[in-house]
KETI-303240 format. One line per 5 residues: number of its first residue (from 1); their letters; for each residue y, x, z of N, C-alpha, C. Coordinates in steps of 0.001 Angstrom, whole numbers. Example, Ala and Ser with C-alpha at 12.3 -4.5 7.8 and 13.67 -1.06 7.14 Angstrom:
1 = as = -5690/13190/7800/-4500/12300/7800/-3300/13200/7800  -2250/12850/7080/-1060/13670/7140/30/12900/7870
END
This chain:
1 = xxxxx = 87120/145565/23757/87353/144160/24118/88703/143733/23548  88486/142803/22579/89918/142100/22214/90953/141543/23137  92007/141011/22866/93066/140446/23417/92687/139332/24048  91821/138316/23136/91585/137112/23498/90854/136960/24919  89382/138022/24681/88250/138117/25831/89171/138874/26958
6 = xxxxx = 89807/139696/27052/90802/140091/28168/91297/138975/28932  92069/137693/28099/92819/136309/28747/91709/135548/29447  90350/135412/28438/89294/134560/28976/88991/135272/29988  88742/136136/30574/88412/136858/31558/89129/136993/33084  90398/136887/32770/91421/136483/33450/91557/135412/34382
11 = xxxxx = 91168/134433/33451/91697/133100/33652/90525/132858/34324  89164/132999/34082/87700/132680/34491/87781/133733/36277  88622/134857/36372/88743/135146/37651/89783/134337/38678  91156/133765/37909/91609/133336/39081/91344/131903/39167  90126/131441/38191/89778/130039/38724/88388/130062/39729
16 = xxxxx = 88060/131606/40201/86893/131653/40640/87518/131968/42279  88525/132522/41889/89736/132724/43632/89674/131415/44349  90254/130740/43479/91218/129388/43462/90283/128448/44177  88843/128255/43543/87684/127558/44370/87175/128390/45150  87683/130072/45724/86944/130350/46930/87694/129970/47865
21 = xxxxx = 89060/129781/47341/90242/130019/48642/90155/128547/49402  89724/126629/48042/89550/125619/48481/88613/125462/49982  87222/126382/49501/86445/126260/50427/86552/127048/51416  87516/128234/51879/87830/128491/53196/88600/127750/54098  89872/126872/53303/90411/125947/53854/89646/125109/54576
26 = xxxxx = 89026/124470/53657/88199/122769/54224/87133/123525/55722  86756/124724/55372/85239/125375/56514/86985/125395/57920  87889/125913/57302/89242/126026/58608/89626/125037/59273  89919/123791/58323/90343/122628/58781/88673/121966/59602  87795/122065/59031/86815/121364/59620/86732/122344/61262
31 = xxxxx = 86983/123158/61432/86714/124240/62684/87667/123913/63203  88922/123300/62803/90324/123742/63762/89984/121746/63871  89677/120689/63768/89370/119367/64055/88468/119373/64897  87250/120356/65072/86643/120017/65670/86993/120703/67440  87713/122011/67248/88368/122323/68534/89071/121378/69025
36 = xxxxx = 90244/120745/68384/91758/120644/69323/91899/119355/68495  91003/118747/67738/90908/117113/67259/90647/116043/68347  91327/114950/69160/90952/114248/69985/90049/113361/69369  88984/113199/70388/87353/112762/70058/87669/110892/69921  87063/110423/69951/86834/108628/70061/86690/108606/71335
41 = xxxxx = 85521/109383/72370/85290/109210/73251/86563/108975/74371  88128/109739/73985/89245/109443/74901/89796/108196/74866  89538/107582/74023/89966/106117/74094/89441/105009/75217  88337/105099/74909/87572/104176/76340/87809/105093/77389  87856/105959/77924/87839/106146/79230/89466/106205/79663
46 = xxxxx = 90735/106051/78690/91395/105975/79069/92036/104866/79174  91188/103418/78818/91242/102489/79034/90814/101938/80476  89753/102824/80555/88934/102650/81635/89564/102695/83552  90253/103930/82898/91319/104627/84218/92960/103638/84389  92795/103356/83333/94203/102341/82957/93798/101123/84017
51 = xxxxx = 92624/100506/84398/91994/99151/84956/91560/99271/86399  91106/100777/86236/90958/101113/87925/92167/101500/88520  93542/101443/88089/94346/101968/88596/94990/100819/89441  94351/99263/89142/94745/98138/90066/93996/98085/91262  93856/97097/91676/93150/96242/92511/92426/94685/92343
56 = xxxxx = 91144/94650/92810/90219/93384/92331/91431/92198/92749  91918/90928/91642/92783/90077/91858/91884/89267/93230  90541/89146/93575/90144/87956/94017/89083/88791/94897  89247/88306/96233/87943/88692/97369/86802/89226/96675  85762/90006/97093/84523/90426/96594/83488/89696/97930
61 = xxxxx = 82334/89287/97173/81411/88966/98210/80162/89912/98173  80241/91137/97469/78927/91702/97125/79806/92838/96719  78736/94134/97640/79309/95359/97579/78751/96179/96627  79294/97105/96067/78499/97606/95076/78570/99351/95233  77661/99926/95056/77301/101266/95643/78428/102249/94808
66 = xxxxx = 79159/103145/95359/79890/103809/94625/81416/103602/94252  81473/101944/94724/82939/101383/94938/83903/101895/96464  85188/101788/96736/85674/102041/97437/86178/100356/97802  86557/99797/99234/86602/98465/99831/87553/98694/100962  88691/97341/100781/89125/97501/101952/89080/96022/102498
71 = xxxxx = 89758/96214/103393/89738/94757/104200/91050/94077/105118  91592/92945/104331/92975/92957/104709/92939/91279/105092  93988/90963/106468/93588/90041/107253/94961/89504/107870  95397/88457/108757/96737/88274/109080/97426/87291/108075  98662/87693/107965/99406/86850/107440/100014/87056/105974
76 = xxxxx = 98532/86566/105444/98632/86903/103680/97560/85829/103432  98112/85272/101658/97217/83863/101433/95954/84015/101248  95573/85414/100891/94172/85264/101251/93313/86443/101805  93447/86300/103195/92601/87353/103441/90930/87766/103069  90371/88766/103052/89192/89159/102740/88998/90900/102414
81 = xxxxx = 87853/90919/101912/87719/92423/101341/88073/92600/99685  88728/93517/99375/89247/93534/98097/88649/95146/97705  87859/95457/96257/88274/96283/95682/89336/97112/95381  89285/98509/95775/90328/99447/95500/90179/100525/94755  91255/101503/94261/90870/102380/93468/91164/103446/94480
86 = xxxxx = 90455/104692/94184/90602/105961/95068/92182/106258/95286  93346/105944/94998/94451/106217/95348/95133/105093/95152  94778/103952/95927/95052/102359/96468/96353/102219/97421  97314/101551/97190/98312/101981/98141/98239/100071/98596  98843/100102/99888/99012/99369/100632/99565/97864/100283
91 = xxxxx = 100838/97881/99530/101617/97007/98359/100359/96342/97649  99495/97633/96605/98644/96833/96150/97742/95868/96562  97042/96338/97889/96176/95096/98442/96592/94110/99001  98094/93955/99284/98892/92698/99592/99433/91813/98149  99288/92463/97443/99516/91214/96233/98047/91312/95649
96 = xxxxx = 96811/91697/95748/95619/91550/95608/95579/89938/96451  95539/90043/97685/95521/88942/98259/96876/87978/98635  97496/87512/97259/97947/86894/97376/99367/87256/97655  99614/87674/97988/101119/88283/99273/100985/87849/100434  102540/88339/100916/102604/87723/102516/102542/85964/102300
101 = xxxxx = 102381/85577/103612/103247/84011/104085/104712/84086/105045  104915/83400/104742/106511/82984/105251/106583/83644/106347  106147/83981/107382/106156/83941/108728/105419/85449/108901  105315/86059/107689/104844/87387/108005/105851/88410/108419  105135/89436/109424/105951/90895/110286/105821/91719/109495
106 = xxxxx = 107080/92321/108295/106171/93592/107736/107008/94400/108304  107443/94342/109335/108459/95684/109922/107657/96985/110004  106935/96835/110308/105584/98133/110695/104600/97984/109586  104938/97376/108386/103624/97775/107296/104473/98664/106297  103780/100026/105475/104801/100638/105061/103698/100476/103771
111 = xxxxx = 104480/100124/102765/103457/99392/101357/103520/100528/100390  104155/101932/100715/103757/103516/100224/102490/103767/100595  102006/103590/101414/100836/104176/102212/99650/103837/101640  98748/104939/101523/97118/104947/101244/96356/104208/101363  95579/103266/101357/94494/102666/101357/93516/103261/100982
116 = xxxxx = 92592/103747/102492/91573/104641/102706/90304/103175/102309  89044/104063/102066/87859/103076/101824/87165/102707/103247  87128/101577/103316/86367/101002/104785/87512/100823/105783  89060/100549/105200/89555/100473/106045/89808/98796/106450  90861/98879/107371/91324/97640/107891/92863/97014/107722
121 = xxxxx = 93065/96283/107019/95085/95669/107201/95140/94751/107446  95781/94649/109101/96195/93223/109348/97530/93197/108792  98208/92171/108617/99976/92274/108374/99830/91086/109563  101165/91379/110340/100867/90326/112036/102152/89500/111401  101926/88365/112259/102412/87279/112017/104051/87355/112863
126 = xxxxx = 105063/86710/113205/106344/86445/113127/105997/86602/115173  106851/87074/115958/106663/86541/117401/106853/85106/117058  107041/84576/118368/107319/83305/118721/108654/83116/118990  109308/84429/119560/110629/84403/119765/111546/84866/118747  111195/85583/117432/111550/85516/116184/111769/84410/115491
131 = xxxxx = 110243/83623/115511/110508/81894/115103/111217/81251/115212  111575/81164/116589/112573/80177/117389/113966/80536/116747  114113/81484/117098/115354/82359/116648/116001/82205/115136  114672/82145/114140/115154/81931/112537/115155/80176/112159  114854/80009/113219/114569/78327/113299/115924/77323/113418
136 = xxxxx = 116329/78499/114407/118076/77274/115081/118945/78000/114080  118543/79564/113679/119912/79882/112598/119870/78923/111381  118190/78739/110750/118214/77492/109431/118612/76195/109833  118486/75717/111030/118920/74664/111606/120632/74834/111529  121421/75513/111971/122795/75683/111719/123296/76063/110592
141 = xxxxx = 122405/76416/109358/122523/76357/108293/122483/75182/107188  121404/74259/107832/121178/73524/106625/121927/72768/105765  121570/72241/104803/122590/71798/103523/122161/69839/104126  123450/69098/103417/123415/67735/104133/122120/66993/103429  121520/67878/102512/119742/66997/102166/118971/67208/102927
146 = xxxxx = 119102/68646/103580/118094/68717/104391/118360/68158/106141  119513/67851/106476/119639/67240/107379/119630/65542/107573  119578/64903/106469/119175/63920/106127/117632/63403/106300  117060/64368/105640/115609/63850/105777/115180/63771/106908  115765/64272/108213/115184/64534/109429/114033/64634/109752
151 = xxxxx = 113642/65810/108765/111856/66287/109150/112288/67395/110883  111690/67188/111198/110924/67331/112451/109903/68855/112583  110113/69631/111895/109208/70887/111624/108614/71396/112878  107433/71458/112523/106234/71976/113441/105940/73614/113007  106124/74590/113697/105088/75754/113509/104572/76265/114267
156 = xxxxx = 103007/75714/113510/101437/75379/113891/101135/77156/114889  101169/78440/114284/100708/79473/115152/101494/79530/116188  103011/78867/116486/103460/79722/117861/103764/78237/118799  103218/76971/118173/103845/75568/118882/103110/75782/120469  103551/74861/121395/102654/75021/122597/101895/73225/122263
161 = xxxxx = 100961/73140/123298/100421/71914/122665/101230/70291/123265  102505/70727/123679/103390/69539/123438/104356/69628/122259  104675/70804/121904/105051/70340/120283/103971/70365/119273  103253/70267/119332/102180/69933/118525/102019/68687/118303  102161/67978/119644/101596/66715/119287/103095/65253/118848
166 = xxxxx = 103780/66494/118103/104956/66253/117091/104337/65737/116031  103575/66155/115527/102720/66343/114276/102296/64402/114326  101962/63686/113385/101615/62394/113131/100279/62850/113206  99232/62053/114602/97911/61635/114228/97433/62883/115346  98188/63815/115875/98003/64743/116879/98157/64406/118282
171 = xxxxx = 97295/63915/119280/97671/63485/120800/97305/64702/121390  97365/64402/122935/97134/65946/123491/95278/66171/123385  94558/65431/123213/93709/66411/122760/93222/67188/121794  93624/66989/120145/93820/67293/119257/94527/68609/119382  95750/68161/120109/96648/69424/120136/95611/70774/121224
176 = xxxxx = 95671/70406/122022/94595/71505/122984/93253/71971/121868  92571/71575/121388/92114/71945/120274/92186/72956/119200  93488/72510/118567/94169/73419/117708/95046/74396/118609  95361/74733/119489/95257/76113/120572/94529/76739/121063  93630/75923/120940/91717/76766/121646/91311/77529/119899
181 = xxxxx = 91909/76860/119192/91108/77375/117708/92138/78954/117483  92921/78994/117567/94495/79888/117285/93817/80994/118568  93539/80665/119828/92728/81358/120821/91723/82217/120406  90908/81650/119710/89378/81779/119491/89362/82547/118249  90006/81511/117330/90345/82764/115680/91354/83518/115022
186 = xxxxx = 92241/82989/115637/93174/83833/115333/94454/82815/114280  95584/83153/114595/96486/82033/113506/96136/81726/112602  96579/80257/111796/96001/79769/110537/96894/80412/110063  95729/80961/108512/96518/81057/107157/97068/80159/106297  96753/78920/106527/96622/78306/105218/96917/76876/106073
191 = xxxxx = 97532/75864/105575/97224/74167/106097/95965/73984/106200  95165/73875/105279/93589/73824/104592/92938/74238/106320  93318/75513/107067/92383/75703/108219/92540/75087/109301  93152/74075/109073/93524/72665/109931/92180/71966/109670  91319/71841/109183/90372/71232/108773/89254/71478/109281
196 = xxxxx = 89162/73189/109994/88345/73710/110788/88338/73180/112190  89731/72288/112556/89744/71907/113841/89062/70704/114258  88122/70236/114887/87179/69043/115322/88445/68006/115198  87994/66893/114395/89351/66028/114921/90376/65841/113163  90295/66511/113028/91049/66567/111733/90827/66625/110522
201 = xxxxx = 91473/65881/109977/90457/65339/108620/91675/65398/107118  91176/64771/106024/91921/64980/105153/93587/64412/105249  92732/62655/105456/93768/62146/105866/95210/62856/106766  94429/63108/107932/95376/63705/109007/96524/64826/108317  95878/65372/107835/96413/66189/107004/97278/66245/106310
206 = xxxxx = 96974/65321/105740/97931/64986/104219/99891/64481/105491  99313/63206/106183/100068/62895/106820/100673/64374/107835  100262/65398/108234/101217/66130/108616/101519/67189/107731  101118/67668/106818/101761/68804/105992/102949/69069/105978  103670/67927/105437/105171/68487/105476/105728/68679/106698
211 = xxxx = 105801/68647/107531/106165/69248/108842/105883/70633/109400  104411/70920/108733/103547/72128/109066/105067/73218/108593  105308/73821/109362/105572/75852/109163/104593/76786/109892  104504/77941/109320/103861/78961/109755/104718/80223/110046
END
């Protein structure tokens, strides 16, 4: 064998290496992507867990099998049953519904805490003797606009039914009324459940709002 066929021979082996060694790579890389390569499939579900980690913004009227529900009531703008996620904390279903109102007790609500499924949260409303109390300190506070206007403030859950009938368009039976209703259902949330009371109408309404506290 000449010099030449020795080189051709050579060269024809390490180009026969060279394309075995390509195709162990690509069979390696394709084996080592398919172990420890993250799939498509992690994208949606970690979108998914990203959305259950809130709470439904708005009441549910229809339950759905496999969901977890709670039910929160008192002195927040909107009570009802809200969607939760399996590790739902307390905070969350109070800004689900809205937040507190002015006149809410959260001394005893601790907004770390669990929200179990099928449970219950009232947040309770202000005493009466709290009211009074934050009432004459804003009163000895106020600025000379607000003592000017000389509004007359009514608050509707703890009034008896002679300050009630403070209110424009409220006499004492109106007022006995809206104490039999506060009796019967429990404090208003809202101005709006002034409307539930026999007697009271838009009009009426409009004319006492600004006076209304809760």
């Amino acid at each position: 064998m000449n010099e030449r066929s020795k080189i051709a021979l050579l060269v024809a082996g390490a180009l026969l290496c060279i394309g075995a060694a390509g195709v162990m790579v690509r069979s390696f890389q394709g084996d080592w992507h398919d172990q420890y390569a993250p799939t498509t499939v992690a994208g949606p579900a970690l979108s998914l867990n990203a959305q259950q980690r809130g709470v439904s913004p708005e009441p549910v009227t229809k339950i759905e099998e496999g969901k977890q529900y709670a039910y929160i009531d008192g002195a927040v703008q909107r009570k009802g049953l809200y969607e939760i996620p399996p590790n739902g904390r307390v905070q969350q279903l109070i800004e689900a519904a809205g937040g507190t109102l002015p006149d809410a007790d959260i001394s005893d609500i601790n907004p770390a805490a669990p929200v179990k499924d099928g449970e219950r949260i009232t947040v309770k409303f202000l005493s009466r003797e709290t009211l009074q109390s934050n009432a004459s300190e804003r009163r000895s506070k106020k600025t000379y606009s607000d003592a000017s206007s000389g509004t007359d403030y009514v608050f509707i859950n703890t009034a008896d039914e002679e300050e009630l009938q403070r209110l424009p368009g409220v006499g004492a039976v109106i007022a006995e009324r809206i104490a039999e209703y506060r009796k019967t259902h429990g404090p208003f949330s809202s101005v709006e459940d002034l409307l539930k009371v026999r007697g009271i109408g838009e009009k009426n309404l409009q004319k006492m709002r600004k006076q209304l506290r809760f």
